[in-house]
Structures are given as C-alpha cells and as structure tokens.
VOBA-1610 file (N, C-alpha, C; in pm, whole numbers, padded with zeros to 5 digits, always signed):
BEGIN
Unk+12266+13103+07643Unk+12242+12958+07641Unk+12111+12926+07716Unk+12025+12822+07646Unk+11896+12783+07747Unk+11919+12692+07881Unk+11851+12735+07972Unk+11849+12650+08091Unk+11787+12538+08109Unk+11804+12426+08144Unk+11757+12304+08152Unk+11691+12283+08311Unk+11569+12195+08338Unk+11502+12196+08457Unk+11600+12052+08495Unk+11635+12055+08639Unk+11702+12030+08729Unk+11646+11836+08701Unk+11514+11835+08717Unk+11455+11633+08691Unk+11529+11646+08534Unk+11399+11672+08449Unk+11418+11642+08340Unk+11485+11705+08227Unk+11552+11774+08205Unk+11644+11839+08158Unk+11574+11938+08066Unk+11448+11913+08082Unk+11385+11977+07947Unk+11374+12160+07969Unk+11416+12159+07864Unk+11461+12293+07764Unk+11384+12418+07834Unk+11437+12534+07876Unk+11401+12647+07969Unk+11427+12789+07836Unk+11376+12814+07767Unk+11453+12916+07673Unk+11470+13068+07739Unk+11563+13026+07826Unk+11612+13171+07868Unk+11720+13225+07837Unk+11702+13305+07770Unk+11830+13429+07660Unk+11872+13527+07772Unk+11922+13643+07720Unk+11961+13739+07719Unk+11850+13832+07767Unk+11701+13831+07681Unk+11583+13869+07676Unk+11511+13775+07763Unk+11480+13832+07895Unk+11421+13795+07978Unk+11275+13753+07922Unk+11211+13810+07847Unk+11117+13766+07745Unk+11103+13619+07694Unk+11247+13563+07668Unk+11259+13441+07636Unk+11215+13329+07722Unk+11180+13380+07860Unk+11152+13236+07952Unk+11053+13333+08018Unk+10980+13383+07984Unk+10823+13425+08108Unk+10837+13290+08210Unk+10790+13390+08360Unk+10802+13315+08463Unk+10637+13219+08455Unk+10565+13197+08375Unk+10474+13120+08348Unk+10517+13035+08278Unk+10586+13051+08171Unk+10615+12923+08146Unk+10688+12823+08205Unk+10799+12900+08264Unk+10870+12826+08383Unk+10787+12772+08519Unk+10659+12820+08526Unk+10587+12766+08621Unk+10476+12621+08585Unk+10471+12611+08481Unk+10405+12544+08385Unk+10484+12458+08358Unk+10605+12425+08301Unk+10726+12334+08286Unk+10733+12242+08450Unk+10746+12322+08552Unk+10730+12243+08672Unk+10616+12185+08693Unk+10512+12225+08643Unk+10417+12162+08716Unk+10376+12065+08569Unk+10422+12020+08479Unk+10368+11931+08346Unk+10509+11820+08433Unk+10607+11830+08442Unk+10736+11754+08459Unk+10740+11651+08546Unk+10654+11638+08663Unk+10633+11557+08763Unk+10518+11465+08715Unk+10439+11537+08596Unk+10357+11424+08555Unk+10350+11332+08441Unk+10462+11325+08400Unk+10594+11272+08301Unk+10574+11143+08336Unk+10609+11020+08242Unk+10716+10874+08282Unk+10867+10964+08307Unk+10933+10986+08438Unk+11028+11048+08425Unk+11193+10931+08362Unk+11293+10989+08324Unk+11375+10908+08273Unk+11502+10911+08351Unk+11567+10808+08422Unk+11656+10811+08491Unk+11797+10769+08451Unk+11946+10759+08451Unk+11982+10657+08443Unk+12056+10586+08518Unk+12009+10599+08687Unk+11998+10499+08826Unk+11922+10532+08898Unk+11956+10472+09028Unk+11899+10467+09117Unk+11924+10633+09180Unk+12032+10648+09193Unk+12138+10753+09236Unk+12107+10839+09157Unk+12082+10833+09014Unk+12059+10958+08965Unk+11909+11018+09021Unk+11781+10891+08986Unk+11682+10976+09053Unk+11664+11040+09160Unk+11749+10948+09264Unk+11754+11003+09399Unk+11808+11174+09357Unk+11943+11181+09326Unk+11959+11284+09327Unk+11869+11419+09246Unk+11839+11429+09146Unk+11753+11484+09041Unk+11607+11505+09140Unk+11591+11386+09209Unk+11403+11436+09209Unk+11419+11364+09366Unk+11445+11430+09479Unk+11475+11428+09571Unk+11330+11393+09632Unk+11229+11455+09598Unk+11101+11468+09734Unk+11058+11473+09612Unk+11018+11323+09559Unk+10866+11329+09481Unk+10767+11308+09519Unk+10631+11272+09455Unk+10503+11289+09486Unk+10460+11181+09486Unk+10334+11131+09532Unk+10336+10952+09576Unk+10276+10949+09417Unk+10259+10850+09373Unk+10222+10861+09219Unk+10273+10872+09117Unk+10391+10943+09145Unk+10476+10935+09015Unk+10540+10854+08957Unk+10582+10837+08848Unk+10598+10719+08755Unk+10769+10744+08698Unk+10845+10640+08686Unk+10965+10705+08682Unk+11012+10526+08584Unk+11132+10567+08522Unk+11220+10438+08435Unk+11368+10438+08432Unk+11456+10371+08496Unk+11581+10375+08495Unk+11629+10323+08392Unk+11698+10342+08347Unk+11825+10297+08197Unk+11793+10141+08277Unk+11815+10039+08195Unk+11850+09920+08211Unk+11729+09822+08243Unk+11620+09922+08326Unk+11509+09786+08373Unk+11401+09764+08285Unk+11356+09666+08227Unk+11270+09662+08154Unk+11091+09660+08214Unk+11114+09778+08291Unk+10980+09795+08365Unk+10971+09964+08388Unk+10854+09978+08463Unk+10833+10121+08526Unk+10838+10126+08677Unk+10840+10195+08744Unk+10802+10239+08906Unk+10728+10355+08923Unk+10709+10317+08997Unk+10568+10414+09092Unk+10611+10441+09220Unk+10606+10583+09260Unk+10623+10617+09407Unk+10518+10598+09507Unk+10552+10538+09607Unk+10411+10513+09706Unk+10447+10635+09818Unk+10510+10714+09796Unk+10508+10804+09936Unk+10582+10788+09995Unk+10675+10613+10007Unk+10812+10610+10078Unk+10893+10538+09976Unk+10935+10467+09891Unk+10968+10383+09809Unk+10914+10357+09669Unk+11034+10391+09529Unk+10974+10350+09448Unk+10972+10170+09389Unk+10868+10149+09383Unk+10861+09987+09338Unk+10795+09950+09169Unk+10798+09845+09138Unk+10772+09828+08964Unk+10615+09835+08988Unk+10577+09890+08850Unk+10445+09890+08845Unk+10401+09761+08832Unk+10433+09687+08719Unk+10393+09559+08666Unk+10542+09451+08746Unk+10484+09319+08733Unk+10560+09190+08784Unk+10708+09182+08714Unk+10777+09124+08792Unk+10885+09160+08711Unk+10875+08961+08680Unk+10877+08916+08565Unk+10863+08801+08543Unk+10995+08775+08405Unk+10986+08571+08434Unk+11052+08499+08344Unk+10986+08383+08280Unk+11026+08356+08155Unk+10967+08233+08155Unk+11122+08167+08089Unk+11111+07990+08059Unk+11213+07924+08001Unk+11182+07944+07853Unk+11283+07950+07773Unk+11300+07921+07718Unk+11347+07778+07562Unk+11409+07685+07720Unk+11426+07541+07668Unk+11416+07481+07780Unk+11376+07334+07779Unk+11390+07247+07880Unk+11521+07214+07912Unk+11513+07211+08060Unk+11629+07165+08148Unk+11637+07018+08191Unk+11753+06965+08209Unk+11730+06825+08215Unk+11833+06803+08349Unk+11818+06691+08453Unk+11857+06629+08550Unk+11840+06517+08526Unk+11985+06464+08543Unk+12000+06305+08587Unk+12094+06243+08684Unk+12004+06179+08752Unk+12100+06070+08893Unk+12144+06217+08968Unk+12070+06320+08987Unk+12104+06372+09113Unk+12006+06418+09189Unk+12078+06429+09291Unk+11964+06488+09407Unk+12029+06672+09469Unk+12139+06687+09405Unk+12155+06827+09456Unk+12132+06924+09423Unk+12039+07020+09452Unk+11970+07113+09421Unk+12081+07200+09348Unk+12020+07212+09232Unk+12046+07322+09104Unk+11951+07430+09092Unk+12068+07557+09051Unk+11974+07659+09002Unk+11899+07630+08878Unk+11773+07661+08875Unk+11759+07678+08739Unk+11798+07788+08631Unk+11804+07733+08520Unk+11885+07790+08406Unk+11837+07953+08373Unk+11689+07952+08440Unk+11592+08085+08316Unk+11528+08164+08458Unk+11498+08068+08557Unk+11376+08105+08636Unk+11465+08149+08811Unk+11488+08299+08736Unk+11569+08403+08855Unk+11500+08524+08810Unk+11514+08577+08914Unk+11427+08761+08906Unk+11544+08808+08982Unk+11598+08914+08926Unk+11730+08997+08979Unk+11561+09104+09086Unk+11561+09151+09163Unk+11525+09250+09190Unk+11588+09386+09312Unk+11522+09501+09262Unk+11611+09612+09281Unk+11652+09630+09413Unk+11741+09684+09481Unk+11766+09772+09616Unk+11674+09837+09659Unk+11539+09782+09675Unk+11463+09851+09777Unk+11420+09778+09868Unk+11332+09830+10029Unk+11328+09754+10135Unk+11127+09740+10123Unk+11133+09606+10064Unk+10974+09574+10014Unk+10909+09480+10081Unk+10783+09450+10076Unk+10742+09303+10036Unk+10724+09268+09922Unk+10701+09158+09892Unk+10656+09091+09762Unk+10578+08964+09767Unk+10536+08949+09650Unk+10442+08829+09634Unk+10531+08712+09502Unk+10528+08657+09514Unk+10629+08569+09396Unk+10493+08426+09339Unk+10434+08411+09222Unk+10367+08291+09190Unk+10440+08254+09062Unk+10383+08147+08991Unk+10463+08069+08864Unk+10412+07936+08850Unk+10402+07873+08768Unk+10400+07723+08707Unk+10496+07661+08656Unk+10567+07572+08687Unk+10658+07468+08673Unk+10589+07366+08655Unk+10643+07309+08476Unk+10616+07228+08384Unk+10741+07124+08399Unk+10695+06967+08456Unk+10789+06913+08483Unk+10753+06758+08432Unk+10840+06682+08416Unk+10894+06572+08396Unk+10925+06448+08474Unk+10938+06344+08568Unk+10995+06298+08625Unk+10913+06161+08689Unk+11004+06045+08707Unk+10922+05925+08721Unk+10874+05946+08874Unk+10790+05847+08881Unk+10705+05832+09034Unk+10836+05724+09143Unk+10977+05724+09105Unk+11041+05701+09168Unk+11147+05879+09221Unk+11209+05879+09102Unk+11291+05996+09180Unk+11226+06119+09199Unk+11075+06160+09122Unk+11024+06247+09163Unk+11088+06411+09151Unk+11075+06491+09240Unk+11114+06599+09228Unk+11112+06709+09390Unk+11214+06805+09345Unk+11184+06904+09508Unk+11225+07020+09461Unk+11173+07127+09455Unk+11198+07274+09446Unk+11254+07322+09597Unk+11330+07451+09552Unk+11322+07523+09696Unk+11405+07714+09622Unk+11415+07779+09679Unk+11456+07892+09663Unk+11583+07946+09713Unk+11714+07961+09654Unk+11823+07979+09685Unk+11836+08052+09817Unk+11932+08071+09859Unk+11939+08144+10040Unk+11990+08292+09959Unk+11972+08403+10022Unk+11990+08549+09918Unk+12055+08576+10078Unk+12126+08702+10109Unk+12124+08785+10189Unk+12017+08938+10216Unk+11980+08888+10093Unk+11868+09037+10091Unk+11765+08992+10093Unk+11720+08848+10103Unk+11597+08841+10121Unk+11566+08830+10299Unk+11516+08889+10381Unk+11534+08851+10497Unk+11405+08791+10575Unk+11290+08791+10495Unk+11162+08718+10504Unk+11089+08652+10413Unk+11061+08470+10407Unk+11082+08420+10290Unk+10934+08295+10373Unk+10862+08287+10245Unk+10717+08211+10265Unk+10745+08119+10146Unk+10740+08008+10086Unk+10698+07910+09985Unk+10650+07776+10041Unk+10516+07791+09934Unk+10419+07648+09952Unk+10384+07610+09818Unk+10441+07537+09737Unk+10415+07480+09637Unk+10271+07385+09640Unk+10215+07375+09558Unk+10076+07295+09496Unk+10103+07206+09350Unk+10098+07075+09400Unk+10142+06978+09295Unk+10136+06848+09386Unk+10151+06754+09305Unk+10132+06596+09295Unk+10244+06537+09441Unk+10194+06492+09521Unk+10262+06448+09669Unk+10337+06329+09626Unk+10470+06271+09628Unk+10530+06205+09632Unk+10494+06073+09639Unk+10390+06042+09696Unk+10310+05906+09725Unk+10205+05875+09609Unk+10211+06008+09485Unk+10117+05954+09401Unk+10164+05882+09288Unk+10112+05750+09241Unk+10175+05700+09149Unk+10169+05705+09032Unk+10091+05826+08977Unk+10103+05847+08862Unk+10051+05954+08882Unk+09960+06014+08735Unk+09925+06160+08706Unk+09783+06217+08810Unk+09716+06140+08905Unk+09627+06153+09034Unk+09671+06080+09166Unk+09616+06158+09269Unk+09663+06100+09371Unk+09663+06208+09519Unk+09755+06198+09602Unk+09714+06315+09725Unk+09781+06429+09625Unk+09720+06545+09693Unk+09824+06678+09640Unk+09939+06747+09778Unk+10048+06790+09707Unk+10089+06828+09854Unk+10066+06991+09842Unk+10114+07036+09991Unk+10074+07175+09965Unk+10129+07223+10116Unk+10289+07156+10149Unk+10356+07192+10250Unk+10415+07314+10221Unk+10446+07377+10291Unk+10560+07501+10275Unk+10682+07503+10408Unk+10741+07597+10362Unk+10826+07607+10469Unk+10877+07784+10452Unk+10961+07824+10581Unk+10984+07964+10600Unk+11140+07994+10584Unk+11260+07876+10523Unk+11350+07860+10525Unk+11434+07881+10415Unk+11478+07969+10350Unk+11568+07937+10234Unk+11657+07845+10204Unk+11616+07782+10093Unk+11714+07671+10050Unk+11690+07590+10109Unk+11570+07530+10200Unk+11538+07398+10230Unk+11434+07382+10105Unk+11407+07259+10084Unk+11328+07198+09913Unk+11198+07128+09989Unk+11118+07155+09897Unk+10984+07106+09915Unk+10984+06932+09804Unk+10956+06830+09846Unk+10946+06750+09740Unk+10804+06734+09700Unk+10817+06673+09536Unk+10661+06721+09431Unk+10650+06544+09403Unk+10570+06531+09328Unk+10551+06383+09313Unk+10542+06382+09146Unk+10655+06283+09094Unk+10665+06254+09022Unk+10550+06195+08911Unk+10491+06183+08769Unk+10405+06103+08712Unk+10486+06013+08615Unk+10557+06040+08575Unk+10591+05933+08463Unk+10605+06029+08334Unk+10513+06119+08362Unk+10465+06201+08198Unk+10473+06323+08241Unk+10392+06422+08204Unk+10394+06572+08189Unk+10317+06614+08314Unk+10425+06675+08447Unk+10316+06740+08556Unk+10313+06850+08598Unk+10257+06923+08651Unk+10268+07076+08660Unk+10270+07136+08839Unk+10338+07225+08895Unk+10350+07239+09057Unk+10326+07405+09008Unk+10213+07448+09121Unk+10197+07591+09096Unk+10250+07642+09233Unk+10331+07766+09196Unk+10446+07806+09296Unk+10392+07927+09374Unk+10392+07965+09500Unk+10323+08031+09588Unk+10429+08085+09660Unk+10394+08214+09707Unk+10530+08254+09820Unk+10521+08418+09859Unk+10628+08435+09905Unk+10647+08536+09977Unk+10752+08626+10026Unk+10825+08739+09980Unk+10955+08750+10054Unk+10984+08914+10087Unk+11049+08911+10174Unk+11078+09051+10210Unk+11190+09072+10206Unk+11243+09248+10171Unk+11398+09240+10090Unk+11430+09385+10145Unk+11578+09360+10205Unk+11648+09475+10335Unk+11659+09602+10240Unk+11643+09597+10141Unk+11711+09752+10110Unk+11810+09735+09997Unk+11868+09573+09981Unk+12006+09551+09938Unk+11929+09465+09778Unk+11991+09499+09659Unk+11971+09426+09520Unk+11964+09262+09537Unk+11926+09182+09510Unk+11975+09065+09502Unk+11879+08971+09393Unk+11822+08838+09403Unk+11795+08777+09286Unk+11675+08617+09354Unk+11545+08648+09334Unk+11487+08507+09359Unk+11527+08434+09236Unk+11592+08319+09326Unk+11638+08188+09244Unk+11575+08058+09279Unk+11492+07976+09141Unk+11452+07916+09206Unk+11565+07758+09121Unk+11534+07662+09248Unk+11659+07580+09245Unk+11554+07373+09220Unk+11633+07335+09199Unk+11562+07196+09152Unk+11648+07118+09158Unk+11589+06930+09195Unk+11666+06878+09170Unk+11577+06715+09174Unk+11633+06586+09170Unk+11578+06435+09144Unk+11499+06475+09286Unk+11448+06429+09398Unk+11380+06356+09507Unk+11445+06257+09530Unk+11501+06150+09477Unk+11522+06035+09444Unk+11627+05978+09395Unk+11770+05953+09428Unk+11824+05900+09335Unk+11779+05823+09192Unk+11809+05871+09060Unk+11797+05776+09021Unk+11830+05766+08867Unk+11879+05727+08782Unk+11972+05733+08700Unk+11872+05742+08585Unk+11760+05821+08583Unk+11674+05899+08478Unk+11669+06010+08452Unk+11570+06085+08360Unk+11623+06259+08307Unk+11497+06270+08451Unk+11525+06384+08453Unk+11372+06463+08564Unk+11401+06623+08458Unk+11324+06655+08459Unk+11290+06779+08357Unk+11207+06882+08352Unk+11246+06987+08400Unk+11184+07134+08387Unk+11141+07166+08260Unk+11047+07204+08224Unk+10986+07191+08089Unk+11000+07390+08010Unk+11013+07392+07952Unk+11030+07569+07874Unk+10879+07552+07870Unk+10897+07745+07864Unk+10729+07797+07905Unk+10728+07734+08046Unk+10758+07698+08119Unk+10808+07725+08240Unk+10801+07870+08294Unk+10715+07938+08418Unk+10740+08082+08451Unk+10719+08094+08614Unk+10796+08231+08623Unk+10787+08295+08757Unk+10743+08445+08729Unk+10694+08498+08859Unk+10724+08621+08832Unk+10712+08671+08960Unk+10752+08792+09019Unk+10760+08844+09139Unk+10685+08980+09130Unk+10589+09011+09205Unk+10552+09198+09214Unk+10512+09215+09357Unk+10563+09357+09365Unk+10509+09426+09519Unk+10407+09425+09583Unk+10409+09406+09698Unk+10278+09432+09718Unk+10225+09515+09850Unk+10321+09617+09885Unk+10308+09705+09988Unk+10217+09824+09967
//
C-alpha cells in the first residue's frame, strides 16, 4: 500500500520495492508540500497535521471563505474578511439599538489585532436621526470606533461633521440625520483573546420618532489583521 505525507496526504509510492519511493523523492515531496495553499478541515486539524510551520505559509480550512498566512506566531486571513447588505433595513419609532440584519463578521479563534472600516448608506429625518455602535462580544477585549458622518445638529444634507468615538462596546455614537440619502464612514479597531466570536454592528432612531430610519443595501463592512 502507498504511504501518505503526514500535512498533506499526498501520495508516497512506497511498495514492496524499495525502488518505488527513492529517498529523493520523498525528500522533494517535503520540501514542494509546505509551499502548497495547504488544505485543512479545522483549526485542530492544522494544528495537529502541521505543528511547526514556516512564517509564510498559506493554508484554507473547510468552511472559510478566505486563506491564512502564518506570521511566525499565528495564522490570520490574508484578505478582509467583509459583508455587504443585501436589502434595506428599516426602523421605526425606536430608539433601541438593533443588530443589523447583514453587517456581522464571525471571526476566527485567534489572539489578533484588527482594523474594521465600511460605509453605511442611510436614511433618516433631521429629527430622529441616527446612532451606530458595536455589540459587546466577550472576545473582543480591545475595541476603538469613530464614525465620520453628518453631526446631529445638521439640518439637512451639509452642516458640522461628527467624528466622536468612543472605547466602549455597545455604547452608540449618534449621526445626523438629512431627510434623504446619507452616508457615515465607519473606522475602528479591536483586539480578540484567542476565543471565536462576531463584530456586530447595531443601529437604531437617535430620536424618537414614528418614521422609517433606514440602512440602505450595498451597505458594507469589513474587518482584516493587522499585526
């Protein structure tokens, strides 16, 4: 029966006839295999399979629709892990912060930083206005957002801009309403223990007030590493 290499399973043809697997080719198989997209299907499996890889290497677990890269201590995604909407979301007469429907990033069990930006396409009169903020996670344990958009005091589509932040999960930043079509570009920051969890970002009126306020589709986030 042929032997399979320990990462990638790929094919060792060693028979009976020692002939069948020259120790060159077997030396050659190791050294092409690490420079692979390697294929996983967890976390646990790579760990186990490829114990002490090489900073650089490139690896894909069953399920994520991305790649990783080893930096020497941690593998993280190559590219952003991003969302956009799909359909507009609608709010009326409230003020209690809702998740939004589209705009969450599950991200993996590793202990990172990250960078998180996005544009939020929104809706809402120059009375009830609007306030973002970012759900409270347990895995996030260091958290930066400063939104850029229309300050609450503006009465229509010009006016001050705000560009407060805060270091708090799940406290809301409020945006300033136009009447018509306005846009808040999303800024931030977060650091994550080791443990899986999910940036959520959450919305709701400013304002009581018994009108739609509206997250607009094509709506996006996206989150990538940046250690």
């Amino acid at each position: 029966m042929p032997a399979n290499t320990t990462n990638q399973q790929i094919t060792l043809p060693i028979g009976t006839d020692p002939a069948d697997g020259p120790q060159s080719f077997i030396d050659q198989t190791a050294d092409i295999e690490n420079r692979l997209v390697q294929r996983y299907t967890s976390d646990a499996d790579r760990a186990a399979r490829n114990p002490a890889p090489n900073t650089g290497e490139l690896s894909i677990v069953t399920g994520n629709t991305w790649y990783d890269r080893y930096t020497g201590a941690v593998w993280l995604p190559v590219t952003p892990l991003q969302v956009r909407k799909a359909a507009t979301q609608t709010i009326n007469n409230s003020t209690t912060l809702t998740n939004d429907t589209a705009l969450l990033i599950p991200f993996p069990a590793v202990a990172a930083n990250w960078g998180f930006e996005g544009w939020i396409g929104y809706i809402s009169t120059t009375v009830a206005d609007i306030k973002f903020a970012f759900a409270a996670d347990a895995a996030i344990t260091g958290y930066t957002f400063a939104p850029v958009a229309l300050a609450t005091s503006a009465g229509g589509t010009s006016g001050d801009v705000i560009t407060q932040g805060t270091t708090a999960l799940g406290t809301a930043i409020a945006c300033g309403g136009s009447g018509g079509t306005a846009g808040a570009l999303i800024n931030g920051s977060i650091t994550t223990s080791g443990v899986a969890g999910t940036l959520q970002l959450q919305w709701a009126q400013n304002t009581l007030e018994a009108t739609n306020t509206q997250v607009l589709l094509r709506s996006w986030l996206r989150l990538f590493a940046i250690n």
